[in-house]
N, C-alpha and C positions, 0 to 999 in steps of 0.2 A: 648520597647515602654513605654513612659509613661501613665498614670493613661486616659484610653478611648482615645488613642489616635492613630491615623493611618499610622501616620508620621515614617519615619524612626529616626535612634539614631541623626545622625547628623542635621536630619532639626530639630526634638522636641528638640536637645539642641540651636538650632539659633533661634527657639523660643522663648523663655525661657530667651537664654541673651540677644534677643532684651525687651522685658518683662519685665525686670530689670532694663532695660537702659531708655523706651520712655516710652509714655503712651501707653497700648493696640492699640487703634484703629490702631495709627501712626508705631508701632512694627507690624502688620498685613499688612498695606500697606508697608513698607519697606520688607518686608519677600517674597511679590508677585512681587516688584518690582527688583529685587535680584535673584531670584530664579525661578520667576513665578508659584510659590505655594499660591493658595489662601486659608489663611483661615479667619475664625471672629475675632472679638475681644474679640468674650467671650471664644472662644477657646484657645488664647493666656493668657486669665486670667486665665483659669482655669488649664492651662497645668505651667502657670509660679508659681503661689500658689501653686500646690501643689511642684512640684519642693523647694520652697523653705520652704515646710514643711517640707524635707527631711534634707534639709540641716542643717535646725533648731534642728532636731533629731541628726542628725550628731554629732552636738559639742555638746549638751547636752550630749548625749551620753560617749561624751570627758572625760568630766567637770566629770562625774559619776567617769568613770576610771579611773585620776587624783587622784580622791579621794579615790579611795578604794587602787592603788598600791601605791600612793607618791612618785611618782620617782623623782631625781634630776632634776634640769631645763640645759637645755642649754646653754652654757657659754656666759653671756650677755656681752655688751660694755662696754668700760672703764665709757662713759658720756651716760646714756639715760634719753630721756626725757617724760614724761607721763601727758598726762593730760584730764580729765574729765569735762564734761558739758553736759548740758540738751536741745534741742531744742522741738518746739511746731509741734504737725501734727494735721488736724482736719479727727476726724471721724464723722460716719454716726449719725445722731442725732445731729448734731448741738455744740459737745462736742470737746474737745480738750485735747491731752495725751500728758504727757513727754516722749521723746526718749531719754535714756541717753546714750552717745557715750564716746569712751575711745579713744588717737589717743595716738601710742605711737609710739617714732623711737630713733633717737640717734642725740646726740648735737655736734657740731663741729664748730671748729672758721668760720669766715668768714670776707669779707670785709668790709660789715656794721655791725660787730658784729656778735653773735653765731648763727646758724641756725640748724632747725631738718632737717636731713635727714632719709631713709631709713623708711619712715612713715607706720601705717599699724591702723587697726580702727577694732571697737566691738560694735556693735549698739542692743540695747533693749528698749522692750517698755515695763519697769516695774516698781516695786519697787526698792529702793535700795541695802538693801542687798540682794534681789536674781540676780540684776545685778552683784555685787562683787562677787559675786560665781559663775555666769557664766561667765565672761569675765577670769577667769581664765584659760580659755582654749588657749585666745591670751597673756598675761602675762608671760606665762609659756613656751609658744612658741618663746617669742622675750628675755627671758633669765632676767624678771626683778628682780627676785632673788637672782640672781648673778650676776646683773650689778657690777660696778665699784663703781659707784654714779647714782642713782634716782636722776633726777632733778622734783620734782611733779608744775608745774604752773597751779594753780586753781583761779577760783574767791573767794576763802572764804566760800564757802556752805561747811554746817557739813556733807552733805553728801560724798562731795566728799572728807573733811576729814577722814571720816570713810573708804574710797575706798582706801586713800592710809595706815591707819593703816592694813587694812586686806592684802594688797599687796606689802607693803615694806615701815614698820613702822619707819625705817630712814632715808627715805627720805629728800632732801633737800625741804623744800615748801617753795615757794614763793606767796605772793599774785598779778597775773595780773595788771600790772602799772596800765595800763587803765583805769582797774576796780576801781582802788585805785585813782586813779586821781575823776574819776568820780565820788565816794563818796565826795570828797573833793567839787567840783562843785555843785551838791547838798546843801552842806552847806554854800556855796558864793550866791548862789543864792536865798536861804531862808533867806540869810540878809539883800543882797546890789539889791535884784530884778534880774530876767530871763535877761540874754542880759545886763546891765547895763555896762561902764567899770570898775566902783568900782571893781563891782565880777568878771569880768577878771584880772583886774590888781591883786587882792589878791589869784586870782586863781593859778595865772603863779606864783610868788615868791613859794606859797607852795608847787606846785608840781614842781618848779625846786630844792626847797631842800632836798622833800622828796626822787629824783630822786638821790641824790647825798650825801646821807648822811645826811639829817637831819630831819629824821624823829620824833625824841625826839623835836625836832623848833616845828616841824608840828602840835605836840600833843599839848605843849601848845599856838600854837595858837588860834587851835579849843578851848580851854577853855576861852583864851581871848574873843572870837569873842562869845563867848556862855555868857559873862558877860557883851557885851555891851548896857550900860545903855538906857532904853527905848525898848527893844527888845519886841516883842512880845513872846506869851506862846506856840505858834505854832512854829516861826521861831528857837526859841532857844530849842526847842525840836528835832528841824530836825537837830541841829549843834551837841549838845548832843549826837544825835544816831551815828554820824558818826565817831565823839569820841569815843564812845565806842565801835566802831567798829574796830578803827584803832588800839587803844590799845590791845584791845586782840589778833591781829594780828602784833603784834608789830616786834615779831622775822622775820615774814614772809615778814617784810617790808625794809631791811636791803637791799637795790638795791646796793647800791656802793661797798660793800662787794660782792654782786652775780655777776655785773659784770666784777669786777674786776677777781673772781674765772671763767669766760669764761662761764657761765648759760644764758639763755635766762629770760629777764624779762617780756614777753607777753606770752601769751595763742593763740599767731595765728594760732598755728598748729588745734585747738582743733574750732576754730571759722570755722575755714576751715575747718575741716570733718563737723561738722553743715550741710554746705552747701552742700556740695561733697556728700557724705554721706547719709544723709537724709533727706534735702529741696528738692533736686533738681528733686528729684522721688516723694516724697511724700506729697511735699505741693505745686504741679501745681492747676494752676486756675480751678475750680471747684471739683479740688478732694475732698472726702469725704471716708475713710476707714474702712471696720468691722476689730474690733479691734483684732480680732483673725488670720485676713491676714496681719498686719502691723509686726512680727517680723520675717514672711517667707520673704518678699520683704526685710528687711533690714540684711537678712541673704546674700540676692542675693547680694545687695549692695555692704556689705563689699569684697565677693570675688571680686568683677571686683574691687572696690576700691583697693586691697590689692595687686593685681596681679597675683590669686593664682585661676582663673578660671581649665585655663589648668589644673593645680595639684589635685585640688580637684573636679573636676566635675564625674570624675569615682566613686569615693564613693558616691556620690550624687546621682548619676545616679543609681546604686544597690539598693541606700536605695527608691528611689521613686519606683524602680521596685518590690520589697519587698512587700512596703507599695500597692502598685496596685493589686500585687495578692500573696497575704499571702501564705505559705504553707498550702496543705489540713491535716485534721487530718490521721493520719494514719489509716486506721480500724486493729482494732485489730480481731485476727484470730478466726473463730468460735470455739465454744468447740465444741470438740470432741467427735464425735457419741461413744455410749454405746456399748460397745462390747459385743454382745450376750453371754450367758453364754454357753459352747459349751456343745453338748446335750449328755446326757448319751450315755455309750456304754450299748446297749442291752446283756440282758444277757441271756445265754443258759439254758436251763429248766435240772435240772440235767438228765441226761440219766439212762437208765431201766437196773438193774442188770442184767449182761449177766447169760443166763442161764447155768446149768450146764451139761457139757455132758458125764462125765462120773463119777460115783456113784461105788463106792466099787469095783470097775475093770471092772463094765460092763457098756457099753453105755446105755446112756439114750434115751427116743424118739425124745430128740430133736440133737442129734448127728448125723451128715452126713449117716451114715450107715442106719441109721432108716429112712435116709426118700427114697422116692420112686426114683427110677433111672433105666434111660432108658435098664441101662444091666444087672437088676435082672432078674432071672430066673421065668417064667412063668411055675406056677405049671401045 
């Protein structure tokens, strides 16, 4: 059973992965309607947290192991693809946390162009580098060490450049067209106005050449468009930043070359776990989360996302049973009664020199003859 709970294995895990999958209440009514097992929905929250408290222990656990044996990864794809992003959940208070999620699978041609297959996801609600150190427990699983070729598509965040220096520093990076489009749009529209066709019409030409090779047009465009006479000190600030944005991602913008080598040039895979992932549980209409239950649920997540319920719910299941009732201490054995010290042997009083009976040849009185008997002769 799990943690207070009266359910057998199989219904506490239908629990659990309804839990994961709906909101409580609607996982509670599905369970009785199904099963005819009724229970709450605060019984369903607290049997699916802790569940995926365990689970959470689990790969930490991994990640520990990892570290301390180092073993080789498993031999990755010729083409895999990886990429990292951050989506928003709100918690209780009114606040709002980063979940940063990792999707990574493998790249292969296709009819409209390359596509990920074979997808699998790593969802935390942290900092950065303690997520790069814990998602190594799926990195190291799908062989990104031994891939072929890393393909890393990110938006540009240092963080997630630092995600792929720590996980496979020669990766191929690309920066997300989209995203790169979209910077470019920004700066059409801090000149020629929101909606206008100026800033479409200059939209389209730079992102059809960045798309295709000419991204070096693109850059001094932006400088053009950053020196047009009369500009304001705002608008030409916003053209500027994106300048300097593109530049220093300049290598990562090289699209005609990527697609040409059969890489994908978008981030959808990575847009789509967002969703899949971690919206779709966690940011329902009125949800609100303690921040210390959001990375047991997105522990839950990832298995049904990955398809690895079945394989791993037995170790899940140990570890929640563990966690519910710890072993007792052993008691240690009492000491050991004092052994009496064993009591003297009594000792005999020495005994009385035997007398002597007979003296120079003749009996003495205390010799048999001397004493009285019944067939002495009466005088």
């Amino acid at each position: 059973m799990l943690p207070g709970s009266p359910l057998t294995p199989w219904l506490a895990e239908s629990v659990v992965r309804l839990g994961a999958s709906v909101p409580f209440a609607e996982a509670a009514a599905l369970l009785a309607h199904f099963t005819g097992v009724r229970v709450g929905a605060e019984t369903v929250r607290r049997l699916t947290e802790a569940a995926g408290a365990a689970q959470v222990a689990v790969e930490t656990a991994a990640v520990a192991a990892l570290e301390r044996a180092l073993p080789d990864g498993p031999a990755g794809p010729p083409v895999q693809l990886l990429s990292v992003d951050g989506a928003m959940v709100p918690l209780r208070g009114g606040v709002w946390a980063e979940v940063k999620t990792l999707a990574v699978g493998e790249a292969v041609p296709g009819d409209g162009g390359p596509r990920a297959t074979k997808l699998s996801y790593f969802s935390r609600q942290t900092d950065a580098a303690t997520f790069g150190r814990l998602a190594t427990v799926e990195t190291h699983r799908r062989g990104t060490a031994t891939a072929g070729t890393v393909v890393a598509v990110t938006d540009g965040a240092a963080w997630c450049q630092g995600f792929i220096d720590l996980h496979r520093p020669n990766a191929v990076r690309i920066l997300d067209l989209p995203h790169a489009i979209g910077h470019l749009s920004t700066a059409a529209q801090a000149v020629f106005g929101p909606g206008t066709a100026a800033a479409s019409e200059w939209l389209g030409r730079r992102a059809h050449a960045l798309r295709h090779g000419g991204e070096e047009t693109v850059l001094r465009a932006l400088d053009d468009l950053a020196a047009t006479p009369g500009l304001g000190a705002e608008a030409r600030s916003a053209v500027t930043a994106v300048g300097g944005y593109l530049a220093a991602r300049r290598e990562h913008t090289r699209y005609r070359a990527f697609a040409a080598a059969g890489y994908p040039l978008g981030s959808g895979c990575i847009e789509s776990a967002n969703k899949l992932v971690v919206e779709a549980r966690l940011k329902g209409a009125g949800m609100h989360w303690a921040r210390p239950n959001v990375d047991p649920m997105l522990a839950l997540r990832n298995l049904l996302a990955n398809g690895r319920w079945a394989e791993e719910w037995p170790a899940l299941w140990c570890q929640a049973r563990a966690a519910a009732h710890p072993p007792r201490p052993r008691r240690s054995a009492p000491p050991p009664l004092a052994t009496p010290a064993p009591a003297p042997t009594p000792t005999r009083p020495p005994s009385a020199p035997k007398p002597k009976l007979v003296v120079s040849g003749k009996p003495t009185a205390d010799h048999p003859w001397r004493r009285s008997s019944p067939f002495r002769a009466i005088p």
